[in-house]
N, C-alpha and C positions, 0 to 999 in steps of 0.2 A: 504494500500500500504506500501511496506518496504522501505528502503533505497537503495536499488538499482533495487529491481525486486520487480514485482506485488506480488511477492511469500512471501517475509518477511522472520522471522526468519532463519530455518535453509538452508532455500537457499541463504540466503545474507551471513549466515556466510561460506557456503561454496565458495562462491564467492570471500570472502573478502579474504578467508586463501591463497583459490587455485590460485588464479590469483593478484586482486588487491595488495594485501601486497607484492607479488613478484615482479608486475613492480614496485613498490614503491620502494624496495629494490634495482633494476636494475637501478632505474634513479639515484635514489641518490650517488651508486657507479660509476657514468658515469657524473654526474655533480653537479656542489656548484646549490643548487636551495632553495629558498626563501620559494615558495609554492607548491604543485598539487591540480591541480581541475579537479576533474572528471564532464566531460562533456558529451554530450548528455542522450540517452536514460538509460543508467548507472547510470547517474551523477542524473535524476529527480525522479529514482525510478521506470522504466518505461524499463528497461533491458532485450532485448529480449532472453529468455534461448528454448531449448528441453532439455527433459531427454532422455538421452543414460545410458543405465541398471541402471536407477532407480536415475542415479546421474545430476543434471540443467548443462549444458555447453552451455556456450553465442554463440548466433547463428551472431547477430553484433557486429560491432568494439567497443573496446576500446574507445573512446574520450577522450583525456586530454589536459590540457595547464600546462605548467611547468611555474611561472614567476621566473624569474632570473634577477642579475643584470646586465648582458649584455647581449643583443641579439645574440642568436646563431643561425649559418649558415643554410641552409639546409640538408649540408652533416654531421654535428654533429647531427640535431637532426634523420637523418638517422639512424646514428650509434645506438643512444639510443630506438629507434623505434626498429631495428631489434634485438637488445639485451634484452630488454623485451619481446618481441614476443619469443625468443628464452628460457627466462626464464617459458612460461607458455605454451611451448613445441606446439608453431604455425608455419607456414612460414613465418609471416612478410609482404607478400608484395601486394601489392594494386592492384586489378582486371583491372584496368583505366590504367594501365602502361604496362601491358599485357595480351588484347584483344583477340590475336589468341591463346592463351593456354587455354585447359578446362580447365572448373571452380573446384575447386574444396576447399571446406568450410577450410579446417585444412590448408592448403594451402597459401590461400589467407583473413584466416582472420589473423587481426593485429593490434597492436598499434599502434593508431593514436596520436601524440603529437606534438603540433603548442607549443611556447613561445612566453609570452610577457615579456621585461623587467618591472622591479620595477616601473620603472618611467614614462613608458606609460601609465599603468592603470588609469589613471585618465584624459587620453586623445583620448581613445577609439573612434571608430564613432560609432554612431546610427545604426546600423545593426541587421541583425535577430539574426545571429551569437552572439553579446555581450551581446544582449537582455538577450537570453537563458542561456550565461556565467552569466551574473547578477544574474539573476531570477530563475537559473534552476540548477546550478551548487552547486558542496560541494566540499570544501575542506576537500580533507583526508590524505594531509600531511604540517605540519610547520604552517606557519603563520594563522592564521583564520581570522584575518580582511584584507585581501587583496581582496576580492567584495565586501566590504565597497568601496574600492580606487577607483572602478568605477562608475566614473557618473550618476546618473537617465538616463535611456534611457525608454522615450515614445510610446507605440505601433502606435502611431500618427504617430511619426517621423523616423518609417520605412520605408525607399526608398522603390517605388512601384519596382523601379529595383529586389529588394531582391524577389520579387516574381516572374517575370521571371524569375530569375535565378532559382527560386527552380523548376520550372514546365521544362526549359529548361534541367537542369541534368536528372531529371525525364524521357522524350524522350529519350535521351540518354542510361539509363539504359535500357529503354524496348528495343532497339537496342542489347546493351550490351547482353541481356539475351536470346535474340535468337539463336537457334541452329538446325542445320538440326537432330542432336540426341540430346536424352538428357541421361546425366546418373543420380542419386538422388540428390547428392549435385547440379549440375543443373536445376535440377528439383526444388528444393526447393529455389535456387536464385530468380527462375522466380518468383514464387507465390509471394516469397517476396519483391519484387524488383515491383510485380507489385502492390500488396496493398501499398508498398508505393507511389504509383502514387498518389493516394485517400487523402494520409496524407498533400501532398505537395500540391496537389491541396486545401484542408483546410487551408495550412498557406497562399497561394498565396492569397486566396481567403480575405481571413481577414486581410491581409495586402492593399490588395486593397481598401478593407472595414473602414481602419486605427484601427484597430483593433487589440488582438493579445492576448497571455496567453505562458504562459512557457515550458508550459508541452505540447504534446499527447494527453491523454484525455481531459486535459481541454480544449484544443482547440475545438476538438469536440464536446463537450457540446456547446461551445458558439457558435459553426459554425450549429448547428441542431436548434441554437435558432435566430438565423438572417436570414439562408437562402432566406427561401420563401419572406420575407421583402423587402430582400435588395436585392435580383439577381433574381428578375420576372425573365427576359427575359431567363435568363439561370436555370432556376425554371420551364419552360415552355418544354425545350430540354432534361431539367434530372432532372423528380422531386422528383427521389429518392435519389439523390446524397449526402445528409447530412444522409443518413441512411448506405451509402455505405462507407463514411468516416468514421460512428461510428464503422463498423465493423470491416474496414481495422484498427482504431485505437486500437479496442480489439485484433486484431489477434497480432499487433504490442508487445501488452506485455505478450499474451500469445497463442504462433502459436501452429498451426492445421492444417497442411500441409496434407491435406487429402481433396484436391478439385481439379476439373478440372483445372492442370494448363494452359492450352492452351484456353481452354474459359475464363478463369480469366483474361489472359492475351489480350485478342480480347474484351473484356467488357472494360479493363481501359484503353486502347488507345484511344478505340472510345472515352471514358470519359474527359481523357486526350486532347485529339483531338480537340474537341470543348472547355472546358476550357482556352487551350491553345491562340486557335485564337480569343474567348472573353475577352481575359486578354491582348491580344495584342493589338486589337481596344479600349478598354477602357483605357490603359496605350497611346496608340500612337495616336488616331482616326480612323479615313476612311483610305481605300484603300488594294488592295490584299496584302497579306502574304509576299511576295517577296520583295515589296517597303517598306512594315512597317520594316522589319528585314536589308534590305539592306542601304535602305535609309533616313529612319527617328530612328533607333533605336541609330546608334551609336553617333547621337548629341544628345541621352537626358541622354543614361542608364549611362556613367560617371559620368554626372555633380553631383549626391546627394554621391561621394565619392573624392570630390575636394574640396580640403581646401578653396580654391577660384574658385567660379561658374563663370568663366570666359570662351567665348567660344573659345578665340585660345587655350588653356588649352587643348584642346579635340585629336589639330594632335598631336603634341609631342608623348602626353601620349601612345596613340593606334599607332602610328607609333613606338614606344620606343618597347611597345610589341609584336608588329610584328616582328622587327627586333630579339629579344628572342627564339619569333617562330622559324624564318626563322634560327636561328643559332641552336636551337635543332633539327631539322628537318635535316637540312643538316651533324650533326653528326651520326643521329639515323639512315637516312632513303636516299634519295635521294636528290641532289641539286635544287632544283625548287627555282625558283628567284619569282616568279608568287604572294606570299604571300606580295611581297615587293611593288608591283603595287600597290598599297591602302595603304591611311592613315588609312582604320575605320579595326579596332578590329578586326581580326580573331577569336579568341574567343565568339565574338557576333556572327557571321555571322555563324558563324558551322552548330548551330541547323538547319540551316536551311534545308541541301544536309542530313542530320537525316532524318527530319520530312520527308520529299518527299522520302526517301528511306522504311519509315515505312508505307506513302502512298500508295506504289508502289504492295505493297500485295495485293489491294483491286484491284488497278487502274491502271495498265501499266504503263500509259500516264508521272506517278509521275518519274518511271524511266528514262528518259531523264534529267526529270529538275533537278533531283541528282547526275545525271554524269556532267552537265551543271555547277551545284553549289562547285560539290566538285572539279573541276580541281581549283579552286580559290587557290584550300589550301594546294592542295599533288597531287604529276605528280598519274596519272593513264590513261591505256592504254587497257581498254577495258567495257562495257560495260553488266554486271549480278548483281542478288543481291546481292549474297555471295562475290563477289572479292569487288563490292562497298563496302559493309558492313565493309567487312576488313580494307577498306582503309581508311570510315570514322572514323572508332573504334582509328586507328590509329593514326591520324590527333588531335583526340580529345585528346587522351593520351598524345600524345607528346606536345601538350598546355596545359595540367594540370600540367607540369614538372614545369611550370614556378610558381606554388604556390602563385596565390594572395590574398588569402584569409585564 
Protein backbone atom coordinates (compact mmCIF):
# COMPACT_ATOMS: atom_id res chain seq x y z
CA UNK A 1 0.00 0.00 0.00
CA UNK A 2 1.31 3.64 -0.67
CA UNK A 3 0.72 6.75 1.14
CA UNK A 4 -2.32 7.69 -0.14
CA UNK A 5 -3.67 5.06 -2.67
CA UNK A 6 -3.60 1.25 -2.97
CA UNK A 7 -1.53 2.33 -6.12
CA UNK A 8 1.86 3.74 -4.57
CA UNK A 9 4.54 5.38 -6.36
CA UNK A 10 3.75 7.18 -9.29
CA UNK A 11 0.01 7.48 -8.53
CA UNK A 12 0.63 9.18 -5.09
CA UNK A 13 3.01 11.37 -6.67
CA UNK A 14 0.65 12.35 -9.17
CA UNK A 15 -1.65 12.92 -6.52
CA UNK A 16 0.49 14.78 -4.34
CA UNK A 17 1.74 17.31 -7.27
CA UNK A 18 -1.81 17.51 -8.84
CA UNK A 19 -4.12 18.04 -6.01
CA UNK A 20 -2.67 17.78 -2.47
CA UNK A 21 0.25 20.36 -2.76
CA UNK A 22 -2.40 22.76 -4.21
CA UNK A 23 -4.84 22.71 -1.59
CA UNK A 24 -1.95 22.97 0.75
CA UNK A 25 -0.97 25.87 -1.14
CA UNK A 26 -4.74 27.25 -1.11
CA UNK A 27 -5.19 26.97 2.75
CA UNK A 28 -2.09 28.38 3.64
CA UNK A 29 -2.77 31.53 1.47
CA UNK A 30 -6.32 31.77 3.08
CA UNK A 31 -5.14 31.15 6.72
CA UNK A 32 -2.19 31.37 9.77
CA UNK A 33 -2.42 27.33 10.26
CA UNK A 34 -0.36 25.25 12.75
CA UNK A 35 -0.83 21.81 10.82
CA UNK A 36 -2.95 19.73 7.86
CA UNK A 37 -3.92 16.27 8.31
CA UNK A 38 -5.18 14.59 5.62
CA UNK A 39 -7.82 12.42 6.66
CA UNK A 40 -9.85 9.77 5.68
CA UNK A 41 -9.53 7.32 2.97
CA UNK A 42 -6.42 9.61 1.51
CA UNK A 43 -5.03 10.35 4.73
CA UNK A 44 -4.62 5.88 5.51
CA UNK A 45 -3.56 5.07 2.08
CA UNK A 46 -6.61 3.62 1.10
CA UNK A 47 -7.65 6.60 -1.72
CA UNK A 48 -10.22 5.97 -3.99
CA UNK A 49 -9.00 7.00 -7.72
CA UNK A 50 -10.29 5.73 -11.63
CA UNK A 51 -8.14 6.25 -14.47
CA UNK A 52 -9.45 8.71 -17.11
CA UNK A 53 -6.91 8.27 -20.21
CA UNK A 54 -4.41 6.58 -18.49
CA UNK A 55 -4.15 9.34 -15.61
CA UNK A 56 -5.68 8.14 -11.32
CA UNK A 57 -8.33 11.11 -10.55
CA UNK A 58 -9.97 10.78 -6.84
CA UNK A 59 -13.27 9.41 -7.33
CA UNK A 60 -13.83 10.61 -3.11
CA UNK A 61 -13.55 13.75 -1.17
CA UNK A 62 -10.61 15.20 0.01
CA UNK A 63 -10.68 14.98 4.11
CA UNK A 64 -8.80 17.26 6.11
CA UNK A 65 -8.43 19.18 9.50
CA UNK A 66 -6.58 22.29 9.43
CA UNK A 67 -5.44 22.84 13.41
CA UNK A 68 -5.01 26.53 14.17
CA UNK A 69 -4.94 28.73 16.88
CA UNK A 70 -8.38 29.80 16.89
CA UNK A 71 -11.33 28.30 15.93
CA UNK A 72 -12.60 29.32 12.76
CA UNK A 73 -16.30 29.86 11.66
CA UNK A 74 -18.11 27.81 9.22
CA UNK A 75 -18.23 30.51 6.75
CA UNK A 76 -14.22 30.93 6.79
CA UNK A 77 -13.80 27.51 6.58
CA UNK A 78 -16.36 27.73 3.40
CA UNK A 79 -14.35 30.10 1.86
CA UNK A 80 -11.00 27.96 2.18
CA UNK A 81 -13.00 24.61 1.13
CA UNK A 82 -14.24 26.39 -2.04
CA UNK A 83 -10.93 27.91 -2.96
CA UNK A 84 -9.13 24.61 -2.83
CA UNK A 85 -11.79 22.86 -4.79
CA UNK A 86 -11.30 25.71 -7.11
CA UNK A 87 -7.51 25.21 -7.06
CA UNK A 88 -7.76 21.57 -8.38
CA UNK A 89 -10.38 22.62 -10.90
CA UNK A 90 -13.65 20.90 -9.00
CA UNK A 91 -17.09 22.44 -7.88
CA UNK A 92 -16.68 22.43 -4.28
CA UNK A 93 -19.92 21.63 -3.18
CA UNK A 94 -21.58 18.94 -1.15
CA UNK A 95 -24.31 16.60 -2.65
CA UNK A 96 -26.25 16.74 1.09
CA UNK A 97 -26.99 20.45 0.59
CA UNK A 98 -28.30 19.83 -2.85
CA UNK A 99 -30.48 16.89 -3.22
CA UNK A 100 -32.60 17.92 -6.25
CA UNK A 101 -29.65 18.76 -8.75
CA UNK A 102 -28.08 15.66 -10.69
CA UNK A 103 -25.26 14.23 -9.56
CA UNK A 104 -22.69 14.92 -11.20
CA UNK A 105 -18.73 13.75 -9.97
CA UNK A 106 -16.48 17.04 -11.05
CA UNK A 107 -19.26 18.98 -9.66
CA UNK A 108 -19.91 17.80 -6.50
CA UNK A 109 -16.80 16.56 -5.51
CA UNK A 110 -14.75 18.69 -2.91
CA UNK A 111 -12.61 19.61 -0.09
CA UNK A 112 -13.79 18.77 2.89
CA UNK A 113 -11.85 20.63 5.85
CA UNK A 114 -13.25 20.68 9.73
CA UNK A 115 -10.51 22.73 12.22
CA UNK A 116 -9.46 22.18 15.51
CA UNK A 117 -7.77 24.61 17.60
CA UNK A 118 -4.08 24.07 19.10
CA UNK A 119 -5.47 23.80 22.33
CA UNK A 120 -8.28 21.35 21.89
CA UNK A 121 -6.33 18.49 20.68
CA UNK A 122 -5.72 17.03 23.79
CA UNK A 123 -9.36 17.23 24.70
CA UNK A 124 -10.94 15.59 21.84
CA UNK A 125 -13.97 12.90 22.78
CA UNK A 126 -13.80 9.32 22.09
CA UNK A 127 -15.37 9.12 18.79
CA UNK A 128 -14.92 7.17 15.54
CA UNK A 129 -14.10 10.26 13.91
CA UNK A 130 -10.78 11.06 16.35
CA UNK A 131 -10.06 7.57 16.56
CA UNK A 132 -9.29 7.42 12.60
CA UNK A 133 -7.75 11.39 13.04
CA UNK A 134 -5.29 9.60 15.75
CA UNK A 135 -4.64 6.22 14.18
CA UNK A 136 -5.29 6.80 10.45
CA UNK A 137 -4.25 10.25 9.75
CA UNK A 138 -0.73 12.05 8.38
CA UNK A 139 0.29 15.06 8.48
CA UNK A 140 1.45 16.75 5.38
CA UNK A 141 1.87 20.07 6.34
CA UNK A 142 3.85 22.17 9.43
CA UNK A 143 3.84 20.71 12.75
CA UNK A 144 4.34 16.78 12.80
CA UNK A 145 3.66 16.06 16.54
CA UNK A 146 0.32 17.50 16.68
CA UNK A 147 -1.54 13.51 16.83
CA UNK A 148 0.83 13.16 19.40
CA UNK A 149 -1.48 16.11 21.37
CA UNK A 150 -4.26 13.71 21.00
CA UNK A 151 -5.27 11.45 23.72
CA UNK A 152 -5.33 7.43 23.51
CA UNK A 153 -8.78 6.98 22.23
CA UNK A 154 -9.85 3.04 22.92
CA UNK A 155 -11.87 1.04 20.37
CA UNK A 156 -13.76 0.05 23.64
CA UNK A 157 -14.79 3.46 24.39
CA UNK A 158 -16.50 4.15 21.06
CA UNK A 159 -20.16 5.24 21.73
CA UNK A 160 -22.30 2.54 20.30
CA UNK A 161 -24.06 5.86 19.05
CA UNK A 162 -21.01 6.22 16.53
CA UNK A 163 -22.48 3.21 14.82
CA UNK A 164 -25.94 4.22 14.31
CA UNK A 165 -24.95 7.18 13.08
CA UNK A 166 -22.65 5.41 10.44
CA UNK A 167 -25.58 2.93 9.26
CA UNK A 168 -28.18 5.82 9.63
CA UNK A 169 -26.15 8.30 6.96
CA UNK A 170 -25.75 5.02 5.01
CA UNK A 171 -29.82 4.86 4.47
CA UNK A 172 -29.69 8.16 3.75
CA UNK A 173 -27.33 7.97 0.93
CA UNK A 174 -29.18 4.91 -0.69
CA UNK A 175 -32.06 7.48 -0.70
CA UNK A 176 -29.78 10.00 -1.85
CA UNK A 177 -28.64 7.82 -4.95
CA UNK A 178 -31.93 7.16 -6.21
CA UNK A 179 -33.09 8.37 -9.54
CA UNK A 180 -35.82 7.67 -11.91
CA UNK A 181 -32.74 8.10 -14.80
CA UNK A 182 -29.49 7.73 -14.28
CA UNK A 183 -26.61 9.21 -16.31
CA UNK A 184 -22.63 7.74 -15.51
CA UNK A 185 -21.50 9.94 -12.90
CA UNK A 186 -24.99 8.79 -11.23
CA UNK A 187 -24.45 5.62 -12.07
CA UNK A 188 -21.26 5.38 -10.43
CA UNK A 189 -22.46 7.28 -7.18
CA UNK A 190 -24.97 4.55 -6.70
CA UNK A 191 -22.49 1.57 -6.85
CA UNK A 192 -20.41 3.40 -4.66
CA UNK A 193 -22.54 4.81 -2.29
CA UNK A 194 -23.98 1.54 -2.16
CA UNK A 195 -20.69 -0.61 -1.38
CA UNK A 196 -20.33 1.78 1.19
CA UNK A 197 -23.25 0.41 2.91
CA UNK A 198 -21.02 -2.93 3.60
CA UNK A 199 -18.18 -0.63 4.82
CA UNK A 200 -20.24 1.19 7.43
CA UNK A 201 -22.11 -1.78 8.28
CA UNK A 202 -18.38 -3.29 9.34
CA UNK A 203 -17.49 -0.28 11.42
CA UNK A 204 -21.19 -0.33 13.03
CA UNK A 205 -20.65 -3.66 13.56
CA UNK A 206 -17.24 -3.71 15.47
CA UNK A 207 -18.13 -0.90 17.36
CA UNK A 208 -20.98 -2.75 18.80
CA UNK A 209 -18.46 -5.40 19.16
CA UNK A 210 -16.10 -2.78 21.17
CA UNK A 211 -13.88 -3.26 18.62
CA UNK A 212 -12.26 -1.31 15.81
CA UNK A 213 -8.95 -0.67 13.48
CA UNK A 214 -8.17 2.58 11.45
CA UNK A 215 -8.14 1.71 8.27
CA UNK A 216 -10.78 -0.17 5.52
CA UNK A 217 -9.15 -3.10 5.04
CA UNK A 218 -8.04 -3.72 8.31
CA UNK A 219 -11.21 -3.43 9.45
CA UNK A 220 -12.29 -6.10 7.32
CA UNK A 221 -9.82 -8.50 8.18
CA UNK A 222 -10.89 -8.39 11.77
CA UNK A 223 -14.78 -8.14 10.96
CA UNK A 224 -14.28 -11.65 8.51
CA UNK A 225 -12.58 -12.96 11.67
CA UNK A 226 -15.28 -12.24 14.50
CA UNK A 227 -18.37 -12.46 12.43
CA UNK A 228 -19.74 -15.92 12.70
CA UNK A 229 -18.52 -15.72 16.75
CA UNK A 230 -20.00 -12.91 17.62
CA UNK A 231 -23.31 -12.13 15.58
CA UNK A 232 -24.97 -15.81 15.32
CA UNK A 233 -28.07 -14.40 15.09
CA UNK A 234 -27.23 -12.05 12.32
CA UNK A 235 -24.71 -14.81 10.81
CA UNK A 236 -27.99 -16.91 10.56
CA UNK A 237 -29.91 -13.94 8.12
CA UNK A 238 -26.46 -13.07 6.19
CA UNK A 239 -23.89 -15.51 6.24
CA UNK A 240 -22.16 -14.11 3.68
CA UNK A 241 -21.81 -10.75 4.85
CA UNK A 242 -18.14 -10.57 6.11
CA UNK A 243 -17.26 -11.61 2.46
CA UNK A 244 -19.43 -8.80 1.13
CA UNK A 245 -17.63 -6.37 3.35
CA UNK A 246 -14.30 -7.66 2.11
CA UNK A 247 -15.34 -6.93 -1.37
CA UNK A 248 -17.01 -3.75 -0.90
CA UNK A 249 -13.71 -2.84 1.15
CA UNK A 250 -11.46 -3.96 -2.00
CA UNK A 251 -13.76 -2.00 -4.48
CA UNK A 252 -13.22 0.87 -1.87
CA UNK A 253 -9.50 1.30 -2.95
CA UNK A 254 -9.65 0.10 -6.11
CA UNK A 255 -13.25 0.48 -8.07
CA UNK A 256 -14.68 -1.44 -10.85
CA UNK A 257 -17.76 0.10 -11.78
CA UNK A 258 -18.60 -2.55 -14.04
CA UNK A 259 -21.63 -4.32 -12.11
CA UNK A 260 -25.24 -4.25 -11.91
CA UNK A 261 -25.97 -1.10 -10.27
CA UNK A 262 -29.43 -1.48 -9.42
CA UNK A 263 -29.00 -5.05 -8.20
CA UNK A 264 -26.20 -3.93 -6.16
CA UNK A 265 -28.16 -1.45 -4.87
CA UNK A 266 -31.46 -3.93 -3.98
CA UNK A 267 -28.79 -6.55 -2.22
CA UNK A 268 -27.27 -3.72 0.33
CA UNK A 269 -30.42 -2.21 1.56
CA UNK A 270 -31.87 -5.60 2.03
CA UNK A 271 -28.39 -5.82 3.96
CA UNK A 272 -28.47 -2.76 5.28
CA UNK A 273 -32.13 -3.34 6.36
CA UNK A 274 -31.69 -5.96 8.75
CA UNK A 275 -28.24 -4.63 10.02
CA UNK A 276 -29.86 -1.60 10.66
CA UNK A 277 -32.87 -2.90 12.81
CA UNK A 278 -30.39 -5.58 14.64
CA UNK A 279 -28.12 -2.62 15.76
CA UNK A 280 -31.18 -0.82 16.85
CA UNK A 281 -32.57 -3.64 19.25
CA UNK A 282 -29.17 -4.58 20.47
CA UNK A 283 -28.19 -0.74 21.15
CA UNK A 284 -31.97 0.12 22.60
CA UNK A 285 -33.61 -3.50 23.31
CA UNK A 286 -37.29 -4.75 22.47
CA UNK A 287 -39.97 -3.07 20.63
CA UNK A 288 -40.80 -1.92 16.96
CA UNK A 289 -38.71 0.44 14.99
CA UNK A 290 -40.87 3.55 15.56
CA UNK A 291 -40.75 3.45 19.42
CA UNK A 292 -36.96 2.56 19.55
CA UNK A 293 -36.08 5.64 17.19
CA UNK A 294 -38.85 7.89 18.49
CA UNK A 295 -38.94 7.01 21.89
CA UNK A 296 -36.07 5.48 23.57
CA UNK A 297 -33.34 6.63 21.17
CA UNK A 298 -33.17 10.40 21.88
CA UNK A 299 -32.46 9.65 25.86
CA UNK A 300 -29.57 7.44 25.21
CA UNK A 301 -27.74 8.57 21.79
CA UNK A 302 -26.45 12.03 23.48
CA UNK A 303 -25.40 11.04 26.73
CA UNK A 304 -21.69 9.32 25.44
CA UNK A 305 -21.17 13.16 23.98
CA UNK A 306 -21.98 15.13 27.23
CA UNK A 307 -19.31 16.28 29.40
CA UNK A 308 -21.72 15.55 32.19
CA UNK A 309 -24.05 12.37 31.60
CA UNK A 310 -26.76 14.08 33.30
CA UNK A 311 -30.36 13.51 32.12
CA UNK A 312 -31.99 17.16 32.19
CA UNK A 313 -28.74 17.75 29.94
CA UNK A 314 -30.73 15.83 27.15
CA UNK A 315 -33.99 18.81 26.53
CA UNK A 316 -31.79 21.80 26.35
CA UNK A 317 -29.35 20.24 24.15
CA UNK A 318 -31.88 18.65 21.34
CA UNK A 319 -34.30 21.53 21.98
CA UNK A 320 -31.15 24.08 21.26
CA UNK A 321 -30.82 22.13 17.93
CA UNK A 322 -34.18 22.08 16.81
CA UNK A 323 -34.48 25.42 17.40
CA UNK A 324 -31.08 25.69 14.57
CA UNK A 325 -33.23 23.44 12.44
CA UNK A 326 -36.36 25.37 12.69
CA UNK A 327 -34.29 28.68 11.87
CA UNK A 328 -32.42 27.00 8.73
CA UNK A 329 -35.50 25.66 7.48
CA UNK A 330 -37.45 28.67 7.71
CA UNK A 331 -34.70 30.62 5.63
CA UNK A 332 -34.16 27.90 3.01
CA UNK A 333 -37.52 26.42 2.61
CA UNK A 334 -40.84 27.19 4.36
CA UNK A 335 -42.17 28.36 7.86
CA UNK A 336 -43.24 25.20 9.70
CA UNK A 337 -43.38 25.75 13.42
CA UNK A 338 -44.18 21.72 13.78
CA UNK A 339 -40.03 20.90 14.38
CA UNK A 340 -40.52 23.05 17.56
CA UNK A 341 -43.24 20.76 19.04
CA UNK A 342 -40.46 18.29 20.50
CA UNK A 343 -37.75 18.54 22.70
CA UNK A 344 -35.94 15.15 21.06
CA UNK A 345 -33.45 15.74 18.06
CA UNK A 346 -34.71 16.11 14.76
CA UNK A 347 -31.78 14.86 13.45
CA UNK A 348 -32.22 11.57 15.32
CA UNK A 349 -35.73 11.04 14.25
CA UNK A 350 -35.10 11.64 10.35
CA UNK A 351 -33.93 8.37 9.56
CA UNK A 352 -36.77 7.29 10.36
CA UNK A 353 -39.62 8.86 7.28
CA UNK A 354 -35.82 7.51 5.05
CA UNK A 355 -36.18 4.05 6.01
CA UNK A 356 -40.10 3.78 5.41
CA UNK A 357 -39.75 5.71 2.29
CA UNK A 358 -36.96 3.02 1.06
CA UNK A 359 -39.44 0.53 2.49
CA UNK A 360 -42.10 1.68 0.43
CA UNK A 361 -40.52 0.15 -2.85
CA UNK A 362 -41.11 -3.32 -1.70
CA UNK A 363 -44.39 -2.58 0.51
CA UNK A 364 -46.88 0.28 -0.06
CA UNK A 365 -48.04 0.11 3.37
CA UNK A 366 -44.39 1.86 4.24
CA UNK A 367 -45.60 4.96 2.27
CA UNK A 368 -48.11 6.23 4.74
CA UNK A 369 -45.85 5.98 7.68
CA UNK A 370 -43.20 8.21 5.73
CA UNK A 371 -45.68 10.87 4.97
CA UNK A 372 -46.87 10.39 8.63
CA UNK A 373 -43.19 10.65 9.98
CA UNK A 374 -41.96 13.26 7.76
CA UNK A 375 -44.63 16.04 8.24
CA UNK A 376 -42.76 16.06 11.93
CA UNK A 377 -39.90 18.00 10.08
CA UNK A 378 -40.92 19.86 6.79
CA UNK A 379 -44.70 21.07 5.63
CA UNK A 380 -45.58 18.64 2.65
CA UNK A 381 -48.78 18.42 0.83
CA UNK A 382 -49.10 15.40 -0.85
CA UNK A 383 -48.45 12.02 -0.88
CA UNK A 384 -45.73 9.85 -3.97
CA UNK A 385 -42.38 8.68 -3.64
CA UNK A 386 -40.48 11.07 -5.70
CA UNK A 387 -42.11 14.45 -4.06
CA UNK A 388 -41.51 12.50 -0.47
CA UNK A 389 -38.09 11.69 -1.40
CA UNK A 390 -37.48 15.26 -2.28
CA UNK A 391 -38.62 16.56 0.68
CA UNK A 392 -36.93 14.05 2.89
CA UNK A 393 -33.49 14.78 0.99
CA UNK A 394 -34.29 18.19 1.86
CA UNK A 395 -35.06 18.14 5.55
CA UNK A 396 -31.97 16.06 5.83
CA UNK A 397 -29.75 18.68 4.15
CA UNK A 398 -30.97 21.53 5.69
CA UNK A 399 -29.97 19.66 9.26
CA UNK A 400 -26.53 18.93 8.02
CA UNK A 401 -26.05 22.82 7.60
CA UNK A 402 -25.80 22.82 11.29
CA UNK A 403 -22.31 20.85 11.27
CA UNK A 404 -21.97 18.94 14.41
CA UNK A 405 -19.59 16.89 13.98
Amino acid sequence: MGKYTIYGGKVDEYIKKNYLNKIINSFVKDVDIISIILFGGFGKGEGSVQFVKGKPVPFNDFDLYIVTKRKLSDKELDKISINASKKIGVGGLEIAYYPEEGYHAKKFFHVDVRCIPYNDLSKLMSIQRYYELKYGGQVIYGDKNVLNRIKEIKAKNIPLSEGLRNLSNKIHTMLLGLRKSYNEDQRKALIFWSYKCYISICEALLILDRKFAPSVLKRSKLFKKIYKKYFPDLYKKIPNLADKVEKASNFKVRPNFNVDYKALWNEAFNDISIVFEYYLHKFLGKGNIEYLINKKLPYVYVKPYLKEKIGFNLFPLQYGLNLLYFNILRKNDKFYVRPLLSWKDVGLRLVLPIYYLLKSLEDKAYLDKAYYELKKFIKIDRKDFWYLRERALKAYGLYCEQRLL
